[in-house]
N, C-alpha and C positions, 0 to 999 in steps of 0.2 A: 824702633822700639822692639824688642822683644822681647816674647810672649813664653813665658815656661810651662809647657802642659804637664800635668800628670800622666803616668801611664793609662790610665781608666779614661781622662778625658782624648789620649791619644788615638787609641782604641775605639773611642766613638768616633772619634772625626773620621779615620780612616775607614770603617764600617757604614759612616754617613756616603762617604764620597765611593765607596763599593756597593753600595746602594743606587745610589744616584748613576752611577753609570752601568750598574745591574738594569734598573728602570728604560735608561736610554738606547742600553741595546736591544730589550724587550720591547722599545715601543717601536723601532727600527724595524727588527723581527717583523713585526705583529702590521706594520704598513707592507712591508716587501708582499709579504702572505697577501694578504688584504691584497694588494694589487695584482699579485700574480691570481687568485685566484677571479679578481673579475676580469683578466684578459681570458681565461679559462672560460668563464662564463659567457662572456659575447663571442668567443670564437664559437662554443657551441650554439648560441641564438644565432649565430649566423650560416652554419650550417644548418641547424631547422628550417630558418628562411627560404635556403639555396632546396632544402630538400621536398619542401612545400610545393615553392615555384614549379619545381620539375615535375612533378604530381601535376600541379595545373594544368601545362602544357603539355602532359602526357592526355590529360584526359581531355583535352581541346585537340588534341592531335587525332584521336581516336574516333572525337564526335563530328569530326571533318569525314575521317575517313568511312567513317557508317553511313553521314548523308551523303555520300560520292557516290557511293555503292546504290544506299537505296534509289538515289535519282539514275542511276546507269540500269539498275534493272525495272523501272517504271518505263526508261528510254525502252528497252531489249524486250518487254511486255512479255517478259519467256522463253523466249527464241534463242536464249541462251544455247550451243554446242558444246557442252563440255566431253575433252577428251584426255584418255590419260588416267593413271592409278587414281582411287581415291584419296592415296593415303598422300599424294601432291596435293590437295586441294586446301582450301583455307574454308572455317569452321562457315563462314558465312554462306560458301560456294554449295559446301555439302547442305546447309539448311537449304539454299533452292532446289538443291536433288532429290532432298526424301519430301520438301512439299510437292514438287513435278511431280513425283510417283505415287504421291498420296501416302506415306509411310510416316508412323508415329513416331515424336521428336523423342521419344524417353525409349526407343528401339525393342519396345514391344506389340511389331504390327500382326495384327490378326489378318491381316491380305498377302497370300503367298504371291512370290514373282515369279514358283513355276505353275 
């Protein structure tokens, strides 16, 4: 059978069906986005994670190394020999130097060393 359209009803139909596949390639669009943008999102939650963790372990690494320190100079009870530049020493080494000498930690001491 066929079907004789008018130009005005041909003009809808093909506008119907430039629509409809207007629609389907906007909703294609609009999924791809959509997904590409939550891969975006978990790679970044996963970099947070990764960037969290390291922080942890930084600072368990650190609190190891403080109690190491402080139980090795309870061992050395002072006795410590430090020899060598200052400017070689690590921040903790220097704070047993200016306590041994009695010298104020904010490096305004009122006791001359001559």
């Amino acid at each position: 059978m066929l079907i004789h359209l008018q130009p005005a009803q041909l003009l809808l139909m093909m506008s119907k069906k430039a629509l409809v596949e207007k629609i389907q390639k906007g909703e294609a669009r609009w999924e791809r986005d959509t997904m590409q943008g939550h891969n975006a999102f978990m790679m970044q939650e996963e970099e947070r994670r990764e960037k969290a963790r390291k922080e942890e372990e930084a600072k368990a690494s650190k609190a190891v190394k403080t109690a190491e320190h402080q139980a090795q100079m309870a061992r050395l009870n002072g006795t410590e020999v430090f020899a060598g530049a200052l400017g070689s020493k690590s921040k903790s080494d220097l704070q047993l130097i200016v306590a041994a000498l009695s010298l104020s930690i904010d490096g305004k001491s009122e006791r001359s060393l001559i």
